[in-house]
N, C-alpha and C positions, 0 to 999 in steps of 0.2 A: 404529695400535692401534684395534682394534674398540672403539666405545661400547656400551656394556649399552644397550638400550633400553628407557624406563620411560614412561609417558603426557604426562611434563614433557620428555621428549627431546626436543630442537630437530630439526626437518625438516630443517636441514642436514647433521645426522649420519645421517639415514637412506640407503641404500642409493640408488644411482641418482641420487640428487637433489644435481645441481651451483648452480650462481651461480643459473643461467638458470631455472631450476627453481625454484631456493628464493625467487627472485622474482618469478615468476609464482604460486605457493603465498600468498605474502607478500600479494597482491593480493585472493585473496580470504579472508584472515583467517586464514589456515594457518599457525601458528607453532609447532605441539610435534605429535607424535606420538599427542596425546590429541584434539586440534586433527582431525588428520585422519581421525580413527576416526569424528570425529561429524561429517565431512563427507558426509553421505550420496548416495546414487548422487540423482538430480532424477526419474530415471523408467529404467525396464527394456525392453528390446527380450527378448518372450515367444520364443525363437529355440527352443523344447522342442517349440512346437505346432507338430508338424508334419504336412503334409497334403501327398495325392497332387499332382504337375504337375496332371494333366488337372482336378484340382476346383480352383485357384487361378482366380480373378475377376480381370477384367482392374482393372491400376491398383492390385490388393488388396496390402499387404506381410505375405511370409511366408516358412516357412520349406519347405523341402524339400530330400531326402537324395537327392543324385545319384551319378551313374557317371560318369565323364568313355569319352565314346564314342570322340571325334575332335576333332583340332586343325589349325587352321589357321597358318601362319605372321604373323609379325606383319605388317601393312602400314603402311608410312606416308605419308600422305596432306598434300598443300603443303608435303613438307619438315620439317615440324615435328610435325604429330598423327599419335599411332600407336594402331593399332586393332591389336587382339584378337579373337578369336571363337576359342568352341571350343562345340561339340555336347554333349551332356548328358544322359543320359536314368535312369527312374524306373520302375518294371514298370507304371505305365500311360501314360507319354509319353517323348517328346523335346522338348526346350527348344535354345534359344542363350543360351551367356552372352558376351555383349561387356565387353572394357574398353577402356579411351581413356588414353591416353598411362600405359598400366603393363606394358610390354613384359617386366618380369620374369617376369610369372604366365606368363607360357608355360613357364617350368621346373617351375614347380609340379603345373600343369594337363596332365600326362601321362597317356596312354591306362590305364584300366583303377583309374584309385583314385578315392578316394570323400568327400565334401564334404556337409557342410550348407550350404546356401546360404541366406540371408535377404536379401531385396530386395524391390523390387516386379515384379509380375509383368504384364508386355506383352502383349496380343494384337494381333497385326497380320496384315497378308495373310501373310505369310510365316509366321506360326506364333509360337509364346511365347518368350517372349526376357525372360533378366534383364541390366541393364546396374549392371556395377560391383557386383555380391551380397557380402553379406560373408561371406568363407569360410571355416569350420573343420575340417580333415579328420576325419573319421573314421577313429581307429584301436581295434584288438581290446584290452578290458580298459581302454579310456582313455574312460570315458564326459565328455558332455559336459554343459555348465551347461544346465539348462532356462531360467534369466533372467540376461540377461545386461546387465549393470548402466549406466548413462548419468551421465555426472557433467559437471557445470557445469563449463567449465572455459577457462581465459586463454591464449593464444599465451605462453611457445613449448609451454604444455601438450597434451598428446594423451591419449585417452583411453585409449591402451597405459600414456601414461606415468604416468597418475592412479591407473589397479590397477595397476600394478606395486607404485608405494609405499604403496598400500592394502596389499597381499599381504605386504609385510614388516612393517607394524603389529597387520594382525590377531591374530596370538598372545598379543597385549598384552591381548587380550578375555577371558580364562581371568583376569587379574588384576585386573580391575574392580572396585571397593568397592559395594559394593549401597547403593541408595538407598532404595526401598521396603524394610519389614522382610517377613521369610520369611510369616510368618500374611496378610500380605494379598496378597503373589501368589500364596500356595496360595487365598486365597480368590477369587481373582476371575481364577483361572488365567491366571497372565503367567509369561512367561520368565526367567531369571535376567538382568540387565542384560547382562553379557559374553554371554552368549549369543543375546539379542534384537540387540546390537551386529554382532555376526560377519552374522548371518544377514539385516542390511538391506542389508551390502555383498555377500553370496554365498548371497542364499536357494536355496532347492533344489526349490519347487513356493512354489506360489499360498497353501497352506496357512500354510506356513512364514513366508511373508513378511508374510502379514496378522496373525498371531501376534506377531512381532517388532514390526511397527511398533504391532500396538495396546500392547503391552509400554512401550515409548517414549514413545507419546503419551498412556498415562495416565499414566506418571512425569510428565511433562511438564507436563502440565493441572492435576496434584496438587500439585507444585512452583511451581507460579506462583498456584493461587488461593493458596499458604502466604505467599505473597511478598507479595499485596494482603492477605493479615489481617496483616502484618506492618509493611505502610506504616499500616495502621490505625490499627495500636496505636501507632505512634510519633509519628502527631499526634494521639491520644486524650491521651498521656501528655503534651504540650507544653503550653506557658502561651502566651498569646496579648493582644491588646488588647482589653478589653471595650467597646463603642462603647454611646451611649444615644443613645434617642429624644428624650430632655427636650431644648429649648431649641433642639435641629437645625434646627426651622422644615422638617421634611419633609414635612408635611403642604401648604406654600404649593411646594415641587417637585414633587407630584404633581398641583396642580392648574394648575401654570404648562403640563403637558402639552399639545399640540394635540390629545390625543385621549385615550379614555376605556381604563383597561388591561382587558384581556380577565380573565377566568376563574381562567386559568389564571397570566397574571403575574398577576395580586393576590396568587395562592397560593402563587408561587415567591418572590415580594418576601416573602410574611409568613417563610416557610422560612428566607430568608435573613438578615431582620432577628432570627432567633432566635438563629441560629449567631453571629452578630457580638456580640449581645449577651453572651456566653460568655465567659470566660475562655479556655476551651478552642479550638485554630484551628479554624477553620471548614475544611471540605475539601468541596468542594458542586460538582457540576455540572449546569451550565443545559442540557439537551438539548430544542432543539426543531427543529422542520421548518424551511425556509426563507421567511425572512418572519412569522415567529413572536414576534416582539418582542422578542430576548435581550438586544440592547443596552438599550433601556429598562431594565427590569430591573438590568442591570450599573451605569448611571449613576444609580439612585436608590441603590446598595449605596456605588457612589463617593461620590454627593452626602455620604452618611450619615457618610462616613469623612472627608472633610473637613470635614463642620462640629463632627465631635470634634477638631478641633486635628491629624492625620497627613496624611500622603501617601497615594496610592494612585497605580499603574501598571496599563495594558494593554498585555498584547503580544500580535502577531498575527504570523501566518507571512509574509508578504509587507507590502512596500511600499505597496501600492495598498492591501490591505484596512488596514494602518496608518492612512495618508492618509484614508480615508475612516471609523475609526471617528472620526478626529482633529475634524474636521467634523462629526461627528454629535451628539460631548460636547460640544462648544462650544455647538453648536442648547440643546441641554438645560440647561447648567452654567455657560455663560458669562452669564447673565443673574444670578447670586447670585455672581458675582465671583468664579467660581472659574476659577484659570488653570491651564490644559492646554496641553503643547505637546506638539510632535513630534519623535520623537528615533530615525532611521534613516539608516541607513550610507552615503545615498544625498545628504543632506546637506550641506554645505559646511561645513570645518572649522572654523571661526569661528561658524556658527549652532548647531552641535555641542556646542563649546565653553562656549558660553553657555546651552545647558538642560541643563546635567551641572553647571555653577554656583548655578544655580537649585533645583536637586535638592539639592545639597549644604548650602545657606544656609536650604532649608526656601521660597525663596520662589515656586517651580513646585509647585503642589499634586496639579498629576494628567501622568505621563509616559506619551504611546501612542507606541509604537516595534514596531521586531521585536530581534533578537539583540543588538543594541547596548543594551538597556536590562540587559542579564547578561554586559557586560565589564567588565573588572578596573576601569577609569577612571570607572564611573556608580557613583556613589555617593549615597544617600537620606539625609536628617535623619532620616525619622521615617515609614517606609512601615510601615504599617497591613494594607493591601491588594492582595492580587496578582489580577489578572485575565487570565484566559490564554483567548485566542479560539482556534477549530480546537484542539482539544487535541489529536486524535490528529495530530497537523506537530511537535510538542514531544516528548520523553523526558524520562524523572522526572530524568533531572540536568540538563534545565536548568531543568523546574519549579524545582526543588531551588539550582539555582545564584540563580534570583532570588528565594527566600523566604531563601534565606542573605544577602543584602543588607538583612535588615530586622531581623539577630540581634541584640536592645537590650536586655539586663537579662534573659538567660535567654529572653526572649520574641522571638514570630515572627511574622509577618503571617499574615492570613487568606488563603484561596487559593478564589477562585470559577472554576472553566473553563467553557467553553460551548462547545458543538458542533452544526453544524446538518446533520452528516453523520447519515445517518438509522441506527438500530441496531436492529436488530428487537427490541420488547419483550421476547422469552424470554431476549433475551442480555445485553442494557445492565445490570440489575443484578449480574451477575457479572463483566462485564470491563472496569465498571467500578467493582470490590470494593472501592477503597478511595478509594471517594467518594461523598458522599448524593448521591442524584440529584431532580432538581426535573424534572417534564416539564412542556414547554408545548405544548401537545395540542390547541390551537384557535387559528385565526388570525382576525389584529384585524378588526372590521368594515371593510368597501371592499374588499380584497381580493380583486379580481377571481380568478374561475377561469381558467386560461393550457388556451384551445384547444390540442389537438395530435393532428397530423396526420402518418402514414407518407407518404413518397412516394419517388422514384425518379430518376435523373440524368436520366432521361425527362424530366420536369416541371421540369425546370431555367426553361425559357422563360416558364409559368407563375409559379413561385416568384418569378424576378425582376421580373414586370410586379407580381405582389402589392407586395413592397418597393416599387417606385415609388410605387403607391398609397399607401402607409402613410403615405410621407416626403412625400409631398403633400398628409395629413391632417395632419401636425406629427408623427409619429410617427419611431422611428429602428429600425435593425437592426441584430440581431451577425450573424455568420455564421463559425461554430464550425469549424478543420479539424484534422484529428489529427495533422497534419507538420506542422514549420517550414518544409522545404526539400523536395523530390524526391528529391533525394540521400541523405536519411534511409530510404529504401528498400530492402530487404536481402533477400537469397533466402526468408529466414524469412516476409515478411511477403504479402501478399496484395497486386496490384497494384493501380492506377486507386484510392490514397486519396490528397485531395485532400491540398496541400499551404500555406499559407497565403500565402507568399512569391509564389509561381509564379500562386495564384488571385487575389490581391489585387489582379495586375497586368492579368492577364484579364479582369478585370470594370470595375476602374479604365481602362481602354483599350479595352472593350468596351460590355458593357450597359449598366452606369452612368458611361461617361465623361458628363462634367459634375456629376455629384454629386459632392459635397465626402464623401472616405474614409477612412479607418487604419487600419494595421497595427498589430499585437500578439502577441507571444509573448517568452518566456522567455529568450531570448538578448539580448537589447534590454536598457541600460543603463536604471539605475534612474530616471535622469533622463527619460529619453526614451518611458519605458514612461507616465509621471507625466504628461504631456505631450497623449502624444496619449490618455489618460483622460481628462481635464482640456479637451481641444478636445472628445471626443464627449459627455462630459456637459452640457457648456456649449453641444451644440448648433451646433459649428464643424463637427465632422463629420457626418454623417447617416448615415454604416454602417461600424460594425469591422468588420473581418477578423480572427479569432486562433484563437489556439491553447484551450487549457484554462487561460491562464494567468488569465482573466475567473472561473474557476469560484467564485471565493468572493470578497467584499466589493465587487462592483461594485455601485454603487446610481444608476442613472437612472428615473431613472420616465418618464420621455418614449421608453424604449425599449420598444416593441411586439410586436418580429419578433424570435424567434430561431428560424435557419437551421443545423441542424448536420449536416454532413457527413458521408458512411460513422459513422452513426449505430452501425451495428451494431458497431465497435470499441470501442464505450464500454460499462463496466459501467452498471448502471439506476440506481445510485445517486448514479455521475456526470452520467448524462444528466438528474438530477432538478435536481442543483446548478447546472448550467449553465442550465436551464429557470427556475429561481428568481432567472434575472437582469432576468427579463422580470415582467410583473405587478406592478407594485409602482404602478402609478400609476391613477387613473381609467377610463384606456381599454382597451376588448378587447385582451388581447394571442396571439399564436397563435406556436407550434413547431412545426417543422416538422422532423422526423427525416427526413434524406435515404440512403434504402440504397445503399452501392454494390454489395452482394455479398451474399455470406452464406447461411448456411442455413436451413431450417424453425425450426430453433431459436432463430437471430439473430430471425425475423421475429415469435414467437410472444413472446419476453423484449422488444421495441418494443408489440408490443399493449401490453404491462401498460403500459406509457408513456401509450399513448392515452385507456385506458380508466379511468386514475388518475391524480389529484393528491397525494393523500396518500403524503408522502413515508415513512411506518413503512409503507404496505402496498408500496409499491415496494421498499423494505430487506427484506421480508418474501420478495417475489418472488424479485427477488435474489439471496437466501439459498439457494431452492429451487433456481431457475434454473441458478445459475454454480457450487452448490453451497460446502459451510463452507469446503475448501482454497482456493478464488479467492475468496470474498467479502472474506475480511480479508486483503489484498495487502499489502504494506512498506505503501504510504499510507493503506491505512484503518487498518489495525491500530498503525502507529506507534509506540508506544514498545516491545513487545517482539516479538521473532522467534522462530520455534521451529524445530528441527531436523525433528522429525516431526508434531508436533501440529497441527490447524485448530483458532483458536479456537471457530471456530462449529459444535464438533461436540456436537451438544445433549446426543447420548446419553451421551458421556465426563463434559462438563460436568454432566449428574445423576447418573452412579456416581461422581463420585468429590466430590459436594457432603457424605455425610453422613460422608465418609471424616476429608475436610480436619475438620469441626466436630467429630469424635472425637480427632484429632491435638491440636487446638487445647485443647480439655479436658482432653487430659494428657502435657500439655507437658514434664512431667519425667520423661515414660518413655523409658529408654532407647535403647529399639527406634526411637525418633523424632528421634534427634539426626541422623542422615544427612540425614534430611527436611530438617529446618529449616535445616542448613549450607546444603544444595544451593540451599535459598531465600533463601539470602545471596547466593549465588556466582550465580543466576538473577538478581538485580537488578543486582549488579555486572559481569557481562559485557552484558548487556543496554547498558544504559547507551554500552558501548562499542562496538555494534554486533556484539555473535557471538551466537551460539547455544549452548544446553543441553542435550551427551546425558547 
């Protein structure tokens, strides 16, 4: 019995789609038929633009409408490869097209019919040649797609079999609930949703398709600023802990400091002792550069919160950056008798056990952890204060799951986050709309400037006599690579990037045998990772090895050199983070950006490296550089996705600022109810990792 299909229809019921299918679908988030509509194609092969053989550039991929002239028989070659070749020509050439073990196409490929072919185009002694084109006949009255669509997609999926069961959802687009009301897509001429839907999976020209997706991506961008005045108001409307200055003895914590606060913290401290003061929860976050002072800052908010009589927790995305804030509040909080411990998953069960008791009886006053401080078994007397490092590595549910651990008498803990991922000024206050934001815009005195310098696998022998120098002043090195393994290598990727595993031993057996070394990266147990952090701060090793997994809360100040690898794979605002592990102590430190490849554009996005420290003008670059669709990637952007939208698209983010603040003013116009639903249902798929068409 045929299912009716409606946008809730489960993908198993659709057409085509068996076990194997519905679990590969499953994999990437594909569950209803509404599901698949807003799966959109990831990018288009333009197969419409087509152009003469003889003007196709060697290497160039294109399209072009042949004749089939002449065919060859199939050969096969050691028994096993089989070759194709058949001639091909165009009223200004002839070409060869080859294929390799696809014996079929020779039924196809008879004399006298007629193909679009898209490939790349060969020039060699023998003449032009396409290998393996993709092919679509031409026939009379059957025009074909000018773009033809690309979609993400999992074994045993194919991308026949992606549009096929596109192709039976699409009709579903004529019944789409409108989410904008009619007055503002006639004003600011967009498509009717169903209509902009159809046309991202089957545009019809260039026009069509940049129509649709801007259709999408201001729904989208409108729908989520509604979403941050929405988290606004719901901790505007909350009751919270009012904390006081009287009798806290803050004044003998800031002078217990070893050093004087900048500018800028004095001014985010005053921000923040305002908000605390409040009834109302604080919602505040610290943005500054690296090396900026945000902990400080966070441990005077803590101090304040413990000498009112509560608790207070930090969580951080990793282990290591745990461990090391754990160490840093101790330096500052352990001297006024305030106890902090550490609570991460990496732990032994019995020392676990015993500061989740401590938590619970009220006599651990400050917990730093990562995800274990938001499972079901950690339990608070009396947390006051939430502190979240690296915000964007979090989502508002589990913000949310650890302010729900503090829910006492109607009221909630305060919530400060910090981030030292850089945002370019025009855009921090909007994405992050439902937070004050405190900037710390100056770094503390000492603060050496970190040299940095491009160079090339040429300069390998150099680079490593530098290291030795260093580490023969007391100095130590990272040396940064963008693999784990070798084997993490794929046709996609570009060859000769180093690998951490493979180099760790090449150097370690090589240039610097007899220097004491580590390894580091991601796959590495928690223990183990703690470990060899722990010998190179301490000074047991004299040079990591790793991955990105150093990128945030390593803190040695005896380290000098960072060396980082095919440089040009990393965005500018990772290569700032990584660069912010060095500098932090007395002496000269120098980076050293090593290219393995790349192009004019790799080389000119490292200049901004060289020629700046300032991590907002490097975010700024960035932005320009890699443009708003790569800047905010899953990891910068972190807690929400979008189907079609960049957040960093300025221009959308201004047409639709004075829209949302008319919405918001009249809240109980009808025409706005779709709005505001869809910015329920945007938080709550969010949260769960999908998207919103």
């Amino acid at each position: 019995m045929a299912v009716k299909l409606t946008d809730k229809t489960p993908i198993r019921y659709i057409k085509g789609i068996g076990e194997a299918r519905y679990a590969a679908f499953s994999k990437l988030g594909i569950e209803t038929a509404g599901d698949l509509l807003g799966f959109y194609p990831r990018a288009y092969e333009e197969r419409g633009k087509v152009i003469p053989i003889s003007k196709a550039l060697d290497g160039e991929i294109c399209s072009v409408e042949i004749t089939v002239r002449e065919t060859s028989a199939v050969r096969i070659i050691r028994g096993k490869l089989s070759v194709f070749r058949t001639i091909v020509e165009d009223e200004s050439c002839v070409m060869e097209l080859v294929f390799f073990n696809m014996p079929f196409m020779a039924k196809s490929l008879t004399k006298g019919r007629r193909f679009r072919a898209y490939g790349r185009m060969k020039i060699g002694l023998y003449g032009r040649e396409m290998v393996s084109p993709k092919l679509e006949p031409i026939l009379p009255g059957t025009p074909l797609p000018y773009y033809v669509p690309i979609y993400k997609i999992s074994p045993p999926l194919t991308q026949k079999a992606v549009c096929s069961a596109v192709n039976e959802v699409l009709p579903l687009c004529e019944g789409l609930a409108e989410i904008l009301p009619e007055s503002l897509r006639r004003d600011h001429g967009l498509l009717k949703r169903g209509e902009a839907v159809r046309l991202m999976h089957r545009p019809t020209d260039k026009q069509t398709l940049a129509l649709a997706r801007r259709t999408l991506s201001f729904t989208e961008i409108t729908v989520f600023r509604l979403a941050l005045a929405s988290m606004r108001r719901s901790v505007e409307k909350g009751n919270s802990f009012a904390l006081t200055l009287k009798n806290s003895g803050i004044k003998h914590f800031f002078e217990a400091l070893p050093f004087e606060l900048t500018g800028a913290q004095k001014r985010a401290v005053k921000e923040i002792f305002a908000d605390l003061q409040r009834e109302t929860p604080m919602a505040r976050l610290v943005q500054g550069d690296v090396g900026s002072g945000k902990t400080a800052v966070a441990a005077s908010a803590l101090y304040l919160c413990v000498k009112n009589g509560f608790q207070a927790c930090m969580m951080a995305p990793t282990e290591i950056l745990a461990a090391q804030h754990k160490k840093t509040l101790d330096k500052f909080l352990a001297p006024f008798g305030i106890r902090v411990e550490l609570l991460i998953s990496g732990m032994p069960a019995a020392e676990k056990r015993c500061v989740r008791e401590g938590l619970a009886d009220g006599s651990v006053d400050i917990a730093v952890g990562t995800h274990a401080l938001i499972t079901d078994n950690t339990l608070f007397k009396s947390l006051a204060l939430a502190v979240v490092d690296e915000q964007h590595r979090f989502g508002v549910k589990q913000r949310k799951a650890l302010l729900d651990k503090s829910e006492r008498e109607g009221r909630r803990a305060h919530m400060l986050v910090m981030s030292a991922t850089p945002i370019p000024r025009s855009l921090s206050l909007i994405i992050f709309g439902d937070l004050d934001v405190s900037l710390l815009d100056e770094l503390p005195p000492g603060r050496q400037k970190i040299e940095t310098y491009i160079a090339t696998k040429d300069n390998s022998r150099e680079i490593h006599e530098f290291i030795k120098t260093e580490i023969a002043q007391g100095g130590r090195a990272y040396i940064v690579c963008p693999l784990i393994e070798d084997s993490e290598e794929n046709e996609e990727s570009s060859g000769g990037k180093r690998a951490a595993e493979g180099y760790f031993k090449e150097l370690s057996d090589g240039v610097f045998e007899g220097i004491p070394m580590g390894l580091l990266h991601g796959r590495m147990k928690p223990k183990e990772k703690a470990e060899v952090m722990a010998d190179f701060a301490a000074g047991k090793t004299k040079i990591l090895v790793s991955t990105t997994v150093i990128e945030v809360g390593v803190d040695v100040p005896e380290a000098t050199v960072m060396v980082i690898e095919n440089a040009e794979c990393f965005g500018l605002s990772q290569l700032h983070q990584l660069r912010g592990r060095i500098g932090r102590g007395s002496k000269r430190s120098v980076c050293i950006l090593v290219r393995g490849g790349g192009n004019d554009e790799s080389a000119e996005r490292l200049a901004v490296m060289r020629d700046t420290c300032d991590g907002f003008k490097v975010a700024e670059a960035d932005l320009e550089k890699r443009g708003p669709g790569d800047f905010f990637g899953v990891r910068q952007s972190g807690e929400f996705s979008f189907a079609c939208a960049a957040i960093g698209d300025i221009s959308l983010l201004s047409e639709t600022e004075h829209i949302v603040n008319a919405v918001l003013a009249d809240r109980e116009n009808i025409e706005y109810a779709e709005l505001f639903k869809a910015a329920d249902v945007f938080l709550e798929r969010n949260e769960s990792g999908k998207t919103v068409n």
